[in-house]
Backbone as numpy.savetxt, mean C-alpha at the origin, in Angstrom:
# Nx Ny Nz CAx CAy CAz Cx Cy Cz
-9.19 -6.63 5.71 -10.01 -5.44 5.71 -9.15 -4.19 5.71
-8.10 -3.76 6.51 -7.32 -3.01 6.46 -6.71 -2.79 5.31
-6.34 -3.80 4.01 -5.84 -3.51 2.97 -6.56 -2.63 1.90
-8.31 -3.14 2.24 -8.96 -2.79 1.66 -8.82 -0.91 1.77
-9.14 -0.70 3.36 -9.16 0.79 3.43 -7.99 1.50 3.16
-6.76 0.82 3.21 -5.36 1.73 2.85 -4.91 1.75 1.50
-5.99 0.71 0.31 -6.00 1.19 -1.00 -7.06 2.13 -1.34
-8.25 2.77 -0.83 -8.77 3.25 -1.09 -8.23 4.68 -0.38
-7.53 5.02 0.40 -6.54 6.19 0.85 -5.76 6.15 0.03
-5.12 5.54 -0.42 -3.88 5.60 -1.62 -4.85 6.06 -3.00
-5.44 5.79 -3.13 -6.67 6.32 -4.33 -7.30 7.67 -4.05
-7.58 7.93 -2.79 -8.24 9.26 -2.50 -6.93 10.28 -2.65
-5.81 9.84 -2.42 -4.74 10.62 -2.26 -4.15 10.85 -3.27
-4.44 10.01 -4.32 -3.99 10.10 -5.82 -4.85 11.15 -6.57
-5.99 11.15 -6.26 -6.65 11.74 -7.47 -7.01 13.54 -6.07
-6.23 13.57 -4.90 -6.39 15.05 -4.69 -5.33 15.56 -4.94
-3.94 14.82 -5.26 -2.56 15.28 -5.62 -2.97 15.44 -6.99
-3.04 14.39 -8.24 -3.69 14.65 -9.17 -4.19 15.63 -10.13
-5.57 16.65 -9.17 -6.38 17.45 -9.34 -5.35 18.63 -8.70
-4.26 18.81 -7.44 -3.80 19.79 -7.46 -2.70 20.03 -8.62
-2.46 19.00 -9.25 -1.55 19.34 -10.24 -2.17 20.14 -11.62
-3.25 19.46 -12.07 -3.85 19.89 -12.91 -4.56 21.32 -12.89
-4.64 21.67 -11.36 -5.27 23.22 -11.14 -4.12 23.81 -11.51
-3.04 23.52 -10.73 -2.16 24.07 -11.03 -1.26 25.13 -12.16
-1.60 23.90 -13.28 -0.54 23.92 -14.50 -1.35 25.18 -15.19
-0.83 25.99 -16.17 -1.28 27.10 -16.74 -2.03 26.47 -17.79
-3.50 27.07 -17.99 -4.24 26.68 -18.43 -5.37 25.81 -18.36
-5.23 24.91 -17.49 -5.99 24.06 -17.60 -5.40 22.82 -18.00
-4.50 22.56 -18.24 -3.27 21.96 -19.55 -3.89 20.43 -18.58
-2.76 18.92 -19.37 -2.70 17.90 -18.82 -1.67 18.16 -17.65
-1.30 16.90 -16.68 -0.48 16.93 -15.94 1.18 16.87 -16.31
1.16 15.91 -17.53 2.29 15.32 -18.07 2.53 14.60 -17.33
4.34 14.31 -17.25 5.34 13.84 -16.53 5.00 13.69 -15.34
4.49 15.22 -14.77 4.65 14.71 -12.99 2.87 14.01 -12.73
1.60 14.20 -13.81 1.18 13.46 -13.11 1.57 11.31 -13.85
2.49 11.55 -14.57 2.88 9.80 -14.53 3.19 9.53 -13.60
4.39 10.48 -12.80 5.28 9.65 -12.12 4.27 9.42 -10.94
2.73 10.62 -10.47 2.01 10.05 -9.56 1.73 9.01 -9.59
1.02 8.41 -10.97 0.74 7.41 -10.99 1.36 5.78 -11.02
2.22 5.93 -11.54 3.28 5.15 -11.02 3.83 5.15 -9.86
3.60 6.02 -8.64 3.80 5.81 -7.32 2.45 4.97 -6.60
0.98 5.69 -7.48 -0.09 4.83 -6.57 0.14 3.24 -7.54
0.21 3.37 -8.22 -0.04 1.53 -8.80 1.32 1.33 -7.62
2.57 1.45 -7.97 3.92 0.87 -6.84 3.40 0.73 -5.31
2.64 1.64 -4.84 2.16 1.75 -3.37 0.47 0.69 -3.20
-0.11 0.85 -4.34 -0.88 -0.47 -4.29 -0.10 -1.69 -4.26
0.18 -1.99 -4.86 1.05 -3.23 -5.24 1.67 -3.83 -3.89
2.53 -2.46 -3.45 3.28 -3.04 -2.03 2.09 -3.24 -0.88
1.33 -2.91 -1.28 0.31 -3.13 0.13 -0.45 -4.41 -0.13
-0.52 -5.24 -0.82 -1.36 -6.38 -1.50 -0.02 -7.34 -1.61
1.34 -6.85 -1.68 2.16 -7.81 -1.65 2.46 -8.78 -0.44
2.50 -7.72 0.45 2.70 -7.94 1.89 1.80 -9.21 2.68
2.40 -10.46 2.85 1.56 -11.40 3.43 1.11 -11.17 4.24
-0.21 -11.71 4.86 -0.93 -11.59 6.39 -0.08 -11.86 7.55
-0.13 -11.43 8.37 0.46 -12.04 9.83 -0.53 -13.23 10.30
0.35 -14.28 10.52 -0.29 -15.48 10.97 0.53 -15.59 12.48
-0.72 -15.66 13.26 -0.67 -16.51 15.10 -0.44 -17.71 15.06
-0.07 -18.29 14.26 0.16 -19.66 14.31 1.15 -20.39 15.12
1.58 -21.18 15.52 2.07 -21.63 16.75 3.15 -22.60 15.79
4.54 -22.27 15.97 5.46 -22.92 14.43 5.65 -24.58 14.95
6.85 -25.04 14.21 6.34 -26.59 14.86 7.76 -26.79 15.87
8.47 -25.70 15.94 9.83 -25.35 16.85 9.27 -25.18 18.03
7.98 -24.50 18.30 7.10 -24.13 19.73 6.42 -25.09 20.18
6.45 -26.91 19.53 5.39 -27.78 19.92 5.71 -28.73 20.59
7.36 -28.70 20.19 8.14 -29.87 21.29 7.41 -29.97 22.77
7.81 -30.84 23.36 7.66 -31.23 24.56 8.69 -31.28 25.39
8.75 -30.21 26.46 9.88 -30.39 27.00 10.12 -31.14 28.54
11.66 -31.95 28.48 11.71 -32.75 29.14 11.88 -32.35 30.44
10.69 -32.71 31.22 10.54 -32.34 32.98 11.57 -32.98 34.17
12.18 -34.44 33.45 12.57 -35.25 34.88 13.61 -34.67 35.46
13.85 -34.99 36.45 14.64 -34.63 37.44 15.73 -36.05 37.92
């Protein structure tokens, strides 16, 4: 669930950087260059967030031994 909401921040954050570029530029114009390289930062920053495996609680099989009590 968390991946879900931190790609849709990476998306909200793309298209208000985006839109300040495009206010920006004289005219009205496209973004060009700098808005590629945005976009090529949100696809790279999606990507790394979907790459990233889950954390598993799992109990490994190094933690299952039985350890020896006698005396």
């Amino acid at each position: 669930m968390s991946k879900v909401i931190v790609t849709i921040g990476i998306i909200i954050g793309f298209i208000f950087l985006f839109g300040v570029i495009v206010a920006s530029s004289k005219g009205g114009g496209t973004p060009g260059f700098l808005g590629l390289i945005l976009f090529a930062g949100m696809v790279a920053g999606i990507r790394a967030v979907w790459k990233k495996p889950p954390v598993k609680n799992e109990v490994t099989e190094t933690d299952k031994h039985q350890l020896d009590k006698k005396d």
